[in-house]
Steps between C-alpha positions, in 0.01 A plus 500: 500500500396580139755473222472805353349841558246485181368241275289625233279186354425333235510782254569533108860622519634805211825511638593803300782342257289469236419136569155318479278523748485178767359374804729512844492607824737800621710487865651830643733501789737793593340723258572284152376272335577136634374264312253493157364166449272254727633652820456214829514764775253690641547914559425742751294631297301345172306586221270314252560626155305232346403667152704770545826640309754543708774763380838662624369861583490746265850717457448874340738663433379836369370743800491784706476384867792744583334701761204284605743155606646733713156565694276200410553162606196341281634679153151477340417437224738291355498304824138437365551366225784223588823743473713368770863665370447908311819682359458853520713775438399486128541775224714681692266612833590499804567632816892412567750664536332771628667845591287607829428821258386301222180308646238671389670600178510038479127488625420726197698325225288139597174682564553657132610170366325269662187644657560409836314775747790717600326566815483149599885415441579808710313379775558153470907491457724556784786613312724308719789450208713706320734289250361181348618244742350652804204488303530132440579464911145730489300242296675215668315619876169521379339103476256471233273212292705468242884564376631802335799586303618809322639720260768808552278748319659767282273767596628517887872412371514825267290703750796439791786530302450837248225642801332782371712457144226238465269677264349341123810502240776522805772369382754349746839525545731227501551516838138447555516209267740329746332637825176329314653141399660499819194530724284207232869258616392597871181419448501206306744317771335604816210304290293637205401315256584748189479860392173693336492799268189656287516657195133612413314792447209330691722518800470839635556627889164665644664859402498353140839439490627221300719268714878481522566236232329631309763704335827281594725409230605138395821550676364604858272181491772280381760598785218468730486114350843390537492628824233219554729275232788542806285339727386294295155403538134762466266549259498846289167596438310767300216663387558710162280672199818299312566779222656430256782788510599344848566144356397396872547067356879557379624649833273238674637204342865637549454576839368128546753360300743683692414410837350164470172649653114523381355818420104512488280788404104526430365362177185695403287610224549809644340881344868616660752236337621600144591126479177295390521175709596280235802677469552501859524149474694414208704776594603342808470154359815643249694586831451181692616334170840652543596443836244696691239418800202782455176344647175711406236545783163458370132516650229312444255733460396823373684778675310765573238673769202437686354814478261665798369776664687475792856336272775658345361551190135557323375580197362835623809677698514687217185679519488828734182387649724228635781720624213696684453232738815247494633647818179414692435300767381154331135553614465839352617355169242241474232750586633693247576241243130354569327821392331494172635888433887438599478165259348698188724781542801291504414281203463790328868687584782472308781301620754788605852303487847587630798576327667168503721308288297187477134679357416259294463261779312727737218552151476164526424497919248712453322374187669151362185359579573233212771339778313557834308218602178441728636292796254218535481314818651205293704762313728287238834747510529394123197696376354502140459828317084403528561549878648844506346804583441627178336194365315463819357858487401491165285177588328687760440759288711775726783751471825279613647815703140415702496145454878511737378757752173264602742243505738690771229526676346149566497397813490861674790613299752199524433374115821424329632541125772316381750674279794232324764811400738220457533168364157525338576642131349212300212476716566129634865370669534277229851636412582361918430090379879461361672716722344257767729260417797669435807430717648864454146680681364471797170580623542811716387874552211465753644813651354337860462805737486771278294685241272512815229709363491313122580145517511177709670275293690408764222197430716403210599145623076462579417612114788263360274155635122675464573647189778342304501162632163447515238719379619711204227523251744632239696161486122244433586275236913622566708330728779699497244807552570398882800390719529159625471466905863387511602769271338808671648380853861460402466844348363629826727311732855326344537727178477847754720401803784397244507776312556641852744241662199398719597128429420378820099582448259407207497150493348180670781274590685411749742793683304767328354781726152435577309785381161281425158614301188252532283592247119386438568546135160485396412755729741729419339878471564869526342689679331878476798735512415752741650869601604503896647772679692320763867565429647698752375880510150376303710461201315283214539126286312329284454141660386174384484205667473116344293173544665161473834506712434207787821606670857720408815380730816704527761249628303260603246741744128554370479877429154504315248239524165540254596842415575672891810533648629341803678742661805283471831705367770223396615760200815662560737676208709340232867618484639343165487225317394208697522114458270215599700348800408121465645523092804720644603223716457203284758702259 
């Protein structure tokens, strides 16, 4: 009888701690991991990782699965890409509680927000749940690849509790301040892992509404955080344009000092954030000096959109020759979009814009084309200004307005243009190398599952090896231009599933869960993105799959092998903070 269920071979071990890299074999039994050394047994099961990397699997904790973990079992893409444990619930989305009057009214605020097809959540969720716990029970029956955990998000807390009262600049009662705090307590002991707000003009419900927390005072959001301070445990996280009149790092740092617990929002160059991110950081880095635990999310690329025909967003939904034929059937708008005529009329419109608070940005959709970039089939997502549209058009000796639309439609209208709104404002990630190695951020924001029609960068975890750890151009002649091996995987792994309590997951060593990537480093690749419509209802994502992962394992079971899942669903959902069981009993 074999000793254990899994022995991976002979691999090059990153055990996620931060530790050099070394040679051992790894034994799972019962779901953890056994033994890491030269293990005698033999397993069930076996694999050769003989010049491989093997890595705990990847732990992000910024995304949107709300809706689709409680359809999908394989929770592509991040399953793709070596995810085996997503927090959702983030910037305060969500779909619980949830007043039975209220459910479209929740399916609009995340379509608005986070550009998930409204028509496929409706169809996909059952709505089974009302409060936040039966949610949880909700997520808890469905088996999937990987594990979840989640957020209470602020937008469903305000919407049941002040019901239709719920409008931009409502301001609560105190009553509804305790009604509020009291159902974040419920749901942070029947298992959540913290609380979400957003505080941005970016996020807007598909009416154009900006979202509930918008407009909440310091006081609402602190009550709501000792509510989680009385349990005692959860993460309070947030997105915010930070300005300055809202002094968003002094209430932060008391609320953390306060309760003992961390508080996390999104670090960005951001057009929206009246905070530059240097001052972000020291900011926060005066906070944390006094007593306080703020952690700032940050990605590792530049934020933005993959623009398309058939996306969100293009460079030409501005033009009326455009808003002619966007309602079409997708056949008739190639035909059209193919004619010499249609194209020369609509370079030659005028953009017609809406009335919108954010204009400036929208100008810069429709004719930045000094930060929209030709995606290459070995596209480099840190571009040079010599590979932008602009500079790229004026080589070929074309208008740049042209020079996008023929590249739209390569490949019978499927071209793509990449757009970095975010993140990119020096024109390299340069200013990224120090925060790398920070131990007060943590690389975050992939936004897995949503932003459907724009981004996939749910691939985050993928970009960190190609691109940072081993192929950056930016960094030749500069080793800290790129992130050690060891250094990018206990960012990806131990640094995220602390933050979280996760403490049980994220490294190699004995009593640890064993969530597992073998990776063909050297290999290592992304893929063509690519738009499917296979959501529920037809709805849209962008997709992108990845070269180089041998084999992911959730708790010991294989659950991808060379890139294709095996139907296997060991994932379940996370309720709290959790300990590794092996290091729990040796205490």
């Amino acid at each position: 009888m074999p000793s254990y269920d899994l022995v991976i071979r002979n691999g090059t071990i990153v055990d996620g701690t931060g530790a050099p890299r070394f040679s051992a074999d790894v034994a799972v039994k019962d779901g953890l991991i056994a033994a890491v050394g030269r293990v005698q047994g033999d397993g069930a099961e076996e694999i050769d990782a003989a010049g491989k990397v093997v890595a705990p699997g990847w732990v992000d904790i910024h995304t949107h699965y709300d809706g689709q973990a409680t359809w999908d079992a394989e929770m592509a893409p991040s399953s793709w890409h070596g995810v085996t444990t997503v927090v959702m619930g983030n910037c305060g989305v969500g779909f619980a509680p949830a007043a039975p009057e209220r459910h479209q009214w929740l399916i609009s605020l995340m379509e608005g927000v986070e550009d998930i097809p409204g028509t496929a959540l409706a169809e996909g969720m059952k709505w089974d749940w009302e409060s936040f716990p039966e949610y949880l029970d909700a997520l808890e029956r469905m088996p999937r690849s990987i594990d979840v955990g989640t957020h209470v998000p602020h937008g469903a807390v305000r919407a049941y509790v002040m019901g239709d009262r719920e409008k931009p600049g409502a301001v609560p009662t105190d009553d509804d301040v305790a009604q509020m705090s009291a159902i974040v307590e419920e749901g942070i002991r029947a298992g959540a892992l913290g609380f979400s707000t957003s505080r941005t003009v970016l996020h807007k419900s598909i009416d154009g509404e900006l979202v509930p927390g918008t407009t909440a005072t310091a006081e609402e959001l602190i009550a709501i955080g000792r509510a989680m301070g009385r349990v005692g445990h959860g993460v309070f996280e947030m997105a915010s344009d930070l300005k300055r009149e809202w002094n968003e790092f002094e209430w932060m740092g008391a609320l953390s000092r306060e309760t003992g617990l961390p508080v996390t929002f999104a670090a960005l160059q951001s057009i929206a954030k009246e905070l530059p991110l240097d001052e972000q950081i020291a900011t926060m880095r005066k906070e944390n000096a006094n007593g306080a635990n703020i952690v700032a999310q940050i990605a590792l690329r530049g934020n933005g959109i993959v623009m398309a025909w058939r996306g969100t967003v293009h460079p030409f939904r501005f033009k009326p020759a455009w808003v002619e034929i966007e309602t079409l059937p997708w056949e008739q708008q190639l035909a059209r979009l193919q004619d010499p005529a249609f194209k020369a009329r609509m370079l030659a419109e005028e953009n017609v814009y809406p009335e919108s608070d954010i204009i400036d940005f929208l100008r810069v959709v429709a004719t930045g084309w000094f930060l929209q970039f030709e995606m290459d089939p070995d596209f480099d997502y840190e571009p040079t200004a010599s590979e932008a549209i602009l500079a790229r058009a004026a080589a070929a000796g074309v208008d740049p307005a042209e020079y996008a639309y023929d590249l739209l439609m390569k490949d019978e209208g499927t071209g793509f243009i990449y757009f970095p709104i975010l993140n990119y404002a020096d024109g390299n990630l340069d200013f990224l190398e120090a925060l790398q190695t920070a131990d007060d951020t943590v690389n975050s924001l992939s936004d897995g599952g949503a932003h459907c029609g724009t981004i996939c960068d749910a691939a985050s975890p993928t970009f960190m090896l190609q691109h940072w750890v081993r192929d950056r151009k930016r960094a030749e002649g500069r080793p800290e231009g790129k992130i050690t091996l060891e250094n990018a995987v206990k960012r990806q792994c131990r640094d995220t599933a602390r933050l979280y309590g996760l403490d049980d997951r994220g490294v190699i060593a004995p009593g640890y869960m064993a969530d597992l990537n073998v990776i063909d480093l050297d290999r290592v690749k992304l893929g063509k993105p690519w738009l499917a419509f296979d959501l529920p209802a037809g709805g849209k994502r962008l997709l992108q799959k990845a070269e180089g992962y041998v084999a992911t394992i959730k708790g010991g079971v294989v659950t991808f092998r060379d890139g294709e899942w095996t139907g296997e669903t060991p994932g379940g959902l996370i309720r709290g903070p959790q300990r590794a069981e092996m290091l729990e009993a040796a205490e």
